[in-house]
N, C-alpha and C positions, 0 to 999 in steps of 0.2 A: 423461728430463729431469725428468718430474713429481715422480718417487721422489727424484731427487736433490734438486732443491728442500726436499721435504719432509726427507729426511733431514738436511738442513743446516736448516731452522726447526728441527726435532728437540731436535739438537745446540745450538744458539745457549739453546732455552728448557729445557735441563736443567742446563745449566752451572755456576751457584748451585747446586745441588742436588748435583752429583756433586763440585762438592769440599768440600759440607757432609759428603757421607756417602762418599765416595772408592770407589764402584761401578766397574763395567770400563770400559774404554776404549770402549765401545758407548755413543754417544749416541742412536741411531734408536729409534723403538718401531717392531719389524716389523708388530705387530698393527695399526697407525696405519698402515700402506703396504702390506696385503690385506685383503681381503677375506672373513673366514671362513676357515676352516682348510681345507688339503687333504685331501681324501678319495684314496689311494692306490690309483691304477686297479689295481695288479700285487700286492696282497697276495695274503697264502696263502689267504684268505678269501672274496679276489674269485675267486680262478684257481677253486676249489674248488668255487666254485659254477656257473662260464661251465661247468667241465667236468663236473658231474653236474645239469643241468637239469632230470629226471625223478624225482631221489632227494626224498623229500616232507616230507624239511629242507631244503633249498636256499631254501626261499623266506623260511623262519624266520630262519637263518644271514644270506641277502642282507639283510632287512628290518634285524635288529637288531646285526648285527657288521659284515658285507662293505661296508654305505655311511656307518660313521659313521669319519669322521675318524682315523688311527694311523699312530702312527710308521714309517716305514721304518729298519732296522738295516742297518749297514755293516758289512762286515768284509772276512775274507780274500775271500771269497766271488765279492768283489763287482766283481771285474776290476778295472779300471786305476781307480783310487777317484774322482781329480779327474773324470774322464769322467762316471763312473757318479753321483757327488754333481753334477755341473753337469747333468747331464740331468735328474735329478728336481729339483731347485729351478726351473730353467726350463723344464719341465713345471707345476708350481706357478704362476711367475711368467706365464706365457700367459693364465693362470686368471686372476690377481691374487688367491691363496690362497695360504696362508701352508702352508708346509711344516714338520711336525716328523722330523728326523735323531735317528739316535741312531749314536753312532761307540762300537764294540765290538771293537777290535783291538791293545787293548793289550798287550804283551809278558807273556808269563806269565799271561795270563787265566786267571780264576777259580782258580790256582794251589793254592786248599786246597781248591773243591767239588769238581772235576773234572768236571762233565756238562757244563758250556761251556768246556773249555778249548783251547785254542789261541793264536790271535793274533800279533801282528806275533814278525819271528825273534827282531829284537834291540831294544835300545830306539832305537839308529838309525835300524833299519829303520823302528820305529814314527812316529818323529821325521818322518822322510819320506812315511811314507801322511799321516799327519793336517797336514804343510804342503800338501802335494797335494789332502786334503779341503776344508780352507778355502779353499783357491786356486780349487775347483771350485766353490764357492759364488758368491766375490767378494759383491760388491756388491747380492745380491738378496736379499730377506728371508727368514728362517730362522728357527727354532729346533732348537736342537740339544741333547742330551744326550749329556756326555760320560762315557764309558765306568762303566755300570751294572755294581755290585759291588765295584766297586776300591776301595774306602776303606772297607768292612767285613770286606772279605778279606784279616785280617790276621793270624788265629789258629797260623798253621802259616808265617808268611813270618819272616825275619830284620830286624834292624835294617837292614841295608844292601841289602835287596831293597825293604824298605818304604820307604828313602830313593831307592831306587833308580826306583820306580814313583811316587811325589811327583815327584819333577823331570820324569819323563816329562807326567806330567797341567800340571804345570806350563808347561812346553814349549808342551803344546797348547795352552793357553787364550792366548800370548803368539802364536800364530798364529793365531786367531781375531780376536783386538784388528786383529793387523795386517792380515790381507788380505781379514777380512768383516766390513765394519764394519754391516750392517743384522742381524744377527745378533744373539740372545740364545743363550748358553751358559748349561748351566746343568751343573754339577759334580752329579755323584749322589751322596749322604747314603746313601745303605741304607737304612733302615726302624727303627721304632721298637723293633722286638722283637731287634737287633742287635749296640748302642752306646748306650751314654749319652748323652745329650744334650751333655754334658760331653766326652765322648771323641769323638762325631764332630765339632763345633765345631771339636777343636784339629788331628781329621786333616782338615778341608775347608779348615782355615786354612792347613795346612804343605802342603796341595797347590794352592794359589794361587789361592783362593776370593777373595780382594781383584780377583782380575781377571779371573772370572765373573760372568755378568751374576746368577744365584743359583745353588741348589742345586736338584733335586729324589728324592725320596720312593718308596719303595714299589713302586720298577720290579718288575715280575714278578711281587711281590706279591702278599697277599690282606688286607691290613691295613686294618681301616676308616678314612676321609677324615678321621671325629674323630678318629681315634687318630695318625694321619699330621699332621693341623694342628697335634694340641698337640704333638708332638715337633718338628717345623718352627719352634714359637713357640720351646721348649724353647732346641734349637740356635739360635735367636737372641739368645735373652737371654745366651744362653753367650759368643757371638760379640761380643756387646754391651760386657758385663762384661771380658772379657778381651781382644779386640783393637779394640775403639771402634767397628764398624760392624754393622751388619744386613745381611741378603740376601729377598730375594723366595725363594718354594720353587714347586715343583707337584708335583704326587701322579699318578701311576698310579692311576689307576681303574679299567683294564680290568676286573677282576679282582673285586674288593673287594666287588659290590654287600651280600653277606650279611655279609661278614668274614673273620677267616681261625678256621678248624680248630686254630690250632697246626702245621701243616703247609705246608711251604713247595711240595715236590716232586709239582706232580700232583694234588693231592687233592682228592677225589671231594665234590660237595655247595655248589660254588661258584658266584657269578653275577656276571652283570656287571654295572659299577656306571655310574655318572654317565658321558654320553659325553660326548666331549671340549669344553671352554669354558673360555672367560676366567673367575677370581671361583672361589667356591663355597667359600672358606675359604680357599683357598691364591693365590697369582697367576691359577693355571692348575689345573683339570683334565685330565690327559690323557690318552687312550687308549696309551701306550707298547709292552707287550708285547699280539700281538693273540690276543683270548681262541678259545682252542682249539687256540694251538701247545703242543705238549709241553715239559716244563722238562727232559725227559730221559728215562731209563730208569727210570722209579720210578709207584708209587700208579698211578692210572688210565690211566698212561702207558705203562707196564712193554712193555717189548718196543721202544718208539721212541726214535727222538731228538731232541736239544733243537732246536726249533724247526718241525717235521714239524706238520704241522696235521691234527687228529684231527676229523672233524665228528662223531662223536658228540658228545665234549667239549662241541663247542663249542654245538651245540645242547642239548645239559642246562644250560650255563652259562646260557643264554637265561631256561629257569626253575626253576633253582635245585633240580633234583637229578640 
């Protein structure tokens, strides 16, 4: 009852504001209804470490990756979705910690890189895992990122596959509005080494950015936080200019702390950057992909696969070679 309360002051004191600037149908601020972010008992990070206690990384890895705050990803993987997303938010909401989701199942994933691809069979079928995800949510506070890569993955797709995955993303965010209203969405931009500022603006607009609560940045990543804000700023002024509103962003840091190589896949020489927080330039910092899963078959990776957690990795990410 408290959270409702609060979510209905929320609502009542944003109102002026959302139809000055016509934001999502989300009036709560989750971050106002927990308590600090959740730390994810079952990442590949924690398991990694309960399960080699004696290896004399374990304590490096626990200290500076396995207890700070990161996204859980969803996908096929993940059994029955609504289940699997209601349990970890109320797992979160026990806490009064605020959970970040990230939903990775849409139709034709990664469609031109190919080391993550998969994803829901049809866009029906997708249609249906992510009502089912929001449905698992309901009414307890969230943040969420929707499906990381899709709106720069466009080099090899057709008009009518890219119109085709727009209305999906679409779709979701209009299922979000309706059945998890304490929830922030936030549509993923790519990165600045991608898209134009210019060009991702008008693909986060045609994928139904007016009804995410923002965007975010740099998933996966190794792009530094300045280079990620001013493109953030970039796509706003674009957004501004051309459709009359602004968005809130947040950046991926996992990753980031030195920069990136020029190298997306794997590359050797990286470290970890800002852990997860409100602020730091962007709305949000946040821990998204966690540092030491593999992006695939490739660089320091070569021989795994995307998501496989490598503790050497992740222990050089620690400092920085």
């Amino acid at each position: 009852m408290r959270r409702r309360l609060l979510a209905l002051a929320a609502a009542l004191s944003a109102l002026p504001l959302a139809l000055a600037t016509a934001p999502s149908a989300h009036a709560a601020d989750p971050t106002t209804l927990t308590d600090g972010f959740y730390v994810d008992p079952d990442s590949s990070a924690k398991r990694w470490v309960a399960a080699n206690p004696g290896d004399g990384r374990a304590r490096h890895i626990d200290a500076a990756i396995a207890n700070t705050p990161t996204a859980r990803w969803f996908g096929s993987w993940s059994g029955t979705i609504g289940t699997a997303a209601g349990a970890y938010v109320g797992a979160a909401d026990a806490r009064n910690k605020l959970p970040v989701l990230v939903a990775y199942n849409v139709y034709n994933r990664d469609y031109c890189g190919g080391h993550s691809g998969g994803g829901a069979s049809s866009p029906a079928a997708y249609a249906d895992w992510i009502a089912q995800f929001a449905g698992g949510i309901a009414d307890r506070p969230a943040v969420v990122v929707l499906e990381p890569d899709s709106l720069g993955d466009y080099d090899c797709m057709t008009q009518a596959q890219i119109d085709e995955r727009e209305s999906m993303l679409t779709g979701a965010l209009a299922e979000f509005n309706r059945q998890a209203p304490n929830t922030w969405v936030y549509l993923d931009g790519g990165n600045p080494g991608w898209a134009s500022a210019a060009t991702m603006a008008k693909r986060l607009h045609e994928a139904g950015l007016r009804q995410a609560h923002g965007f975010s940045l740099n998933i996966s990543n190794y792009l530094t936080t300045a280079e990620n804000t001013a493109y953030g700023n970039a796509v706003n002024r674009e957004l501004g200019v051309r459709y009359g509103y602004t968005k809130p962003f947040v950046v991926d840091t996992s990753r980031n702390g030195n920069g990136s190589d020029g190298q997306w896949c794997n590359p050797a020489g990286r470290r970890i950057g800002t852990p997860t927080q409100q602020g730091g330039g962007a709305e949000m910092l946040l821990w998204i992909k966690v540092p030491g899963e593999s992006d695939g078959d490739c660089g320091v990776g070569t021989g795994t696969t995307a998501g496989q957690f490598l503790p050497e990795v992740a222990y050089k990410m620690i400092y920085g070679y």
